[in-house]
N, C-alpha and C positions, 0 to 999 in steps of 0.2 A: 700571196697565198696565206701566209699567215694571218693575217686579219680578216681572212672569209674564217680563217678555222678558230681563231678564239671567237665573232660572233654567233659559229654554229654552236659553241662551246656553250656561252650564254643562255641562246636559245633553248636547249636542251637540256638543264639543269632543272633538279626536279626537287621540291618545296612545297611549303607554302604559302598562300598567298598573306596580307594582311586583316582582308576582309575575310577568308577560311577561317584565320585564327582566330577572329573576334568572334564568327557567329559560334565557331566550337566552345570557347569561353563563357556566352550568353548559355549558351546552351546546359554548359554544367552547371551554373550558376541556377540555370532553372529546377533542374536536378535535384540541386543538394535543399533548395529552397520547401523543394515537396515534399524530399525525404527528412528534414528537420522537422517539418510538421507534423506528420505522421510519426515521429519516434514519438515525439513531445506527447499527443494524445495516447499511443500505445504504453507509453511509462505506467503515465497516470493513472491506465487502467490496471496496470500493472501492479502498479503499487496498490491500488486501493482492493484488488485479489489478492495479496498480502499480505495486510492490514486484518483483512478480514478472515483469511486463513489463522494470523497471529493469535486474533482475539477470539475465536471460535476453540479452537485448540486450550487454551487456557481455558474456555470455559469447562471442557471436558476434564482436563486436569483438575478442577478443581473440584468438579460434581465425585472423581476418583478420590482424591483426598480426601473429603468429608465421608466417604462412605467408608476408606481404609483405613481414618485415623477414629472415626465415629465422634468427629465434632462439628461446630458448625464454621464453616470456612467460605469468608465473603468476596466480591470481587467489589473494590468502589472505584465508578466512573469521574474522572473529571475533565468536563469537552470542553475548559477554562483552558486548560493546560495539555488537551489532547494524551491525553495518560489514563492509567487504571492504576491502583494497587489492592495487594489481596493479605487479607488478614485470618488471623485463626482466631478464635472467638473477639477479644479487643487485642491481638498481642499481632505485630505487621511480619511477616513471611520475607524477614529479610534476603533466603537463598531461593527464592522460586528463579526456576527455568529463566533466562534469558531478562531478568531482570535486572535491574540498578539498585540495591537493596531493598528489593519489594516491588518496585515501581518500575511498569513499564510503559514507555513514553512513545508514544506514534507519532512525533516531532523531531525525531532525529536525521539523520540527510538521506537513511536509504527511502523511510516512507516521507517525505517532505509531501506536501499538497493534500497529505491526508485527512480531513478534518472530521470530527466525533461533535456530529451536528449537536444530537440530542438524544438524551439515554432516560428512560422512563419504565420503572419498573413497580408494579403494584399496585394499589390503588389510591395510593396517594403521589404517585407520579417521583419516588425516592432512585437516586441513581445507584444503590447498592443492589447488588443481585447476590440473593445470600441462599446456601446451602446446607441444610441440613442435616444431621450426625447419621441419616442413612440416606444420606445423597440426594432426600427430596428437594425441589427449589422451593422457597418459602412462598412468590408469586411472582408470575412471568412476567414478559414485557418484550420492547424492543433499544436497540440501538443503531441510529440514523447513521450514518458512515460514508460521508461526500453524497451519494446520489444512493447505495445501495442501503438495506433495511435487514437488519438480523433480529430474526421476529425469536423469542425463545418461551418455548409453554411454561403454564406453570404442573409443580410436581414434577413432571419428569425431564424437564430440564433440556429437552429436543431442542434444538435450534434450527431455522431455516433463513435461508440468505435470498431477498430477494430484489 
């Protein structure tokens, strides 16, 4: 009698199998595989909405300065080094917002993959975008930013992101 009841015993024990465990394993595996990708592409978009909130926003701030300080206050591009820094006539703005003595760098780890294609401002194609002592822009332009384009008029210094 005891040997029918330890093999009912056996029979009746509840698990799982080897091959359950594998294809549930396969399975998450598949899983985490879709959702890696999808973060990766959602970052980038992420960052480069940012990026461009970052750089839009200083432009505003600076169009305010030159109109509250009534001088002329420039922002200069450089998409060598994924950066901007902003000057008051030649003298550099070492305490502006969110900068590194002047300078701020879209190469650092929160926006990493952000690249500052190409910046073109005037009509000679200069990557300074400069503001004058009552806030007019000297002459518009755009700047290229991974895939997106922040067109900014000239004079009144409107920008659109497109």
């Amino acid at each position: 009698m005891d040997s029918s009841k330890q093999n009912i015993f056996f029979t009746r024990s509840k698990g799982f199998s080897l091959i359950e465990l594998i294809i549930v394993i396969v399975m998450v595996g598949v899983f985490v595989a879709i959702a890696g990708t999808r973060t990766h592409t959602g970052l980038s978009t992420f960052r480069e909405k940012v990026a461009i909130d970052q750089i839009t926003s200083d432009i505003d701030l600076v169009k305010s300065m030159a109109f509250a300080k009534r001088k002329t206050i420039s922002i200069i591009f450089n998409d060598q080094e994924e950066s901007y820094t902003i000057y008051e006539g030649n003298t550099l703005i070492s305490d502006f917002p969110n900068s590194d003595n002047g300078t701020i760098k879209l190469d650092n780890s929160m926006l990493k993959n952000v690249d500052i294609q190409s910046v073109a401002f005037g009509g000679m194609n200069t990557k300074e975008l400069k503001f004058l002592p009552l806030g007019d822009l000297e002459s518009g332009g755009s700047i290229l930013l991974n895939t997106r384009t922040i067109s900014i008029e000239s004079i009144s210094g409107k920008w659109s992101v497109n």
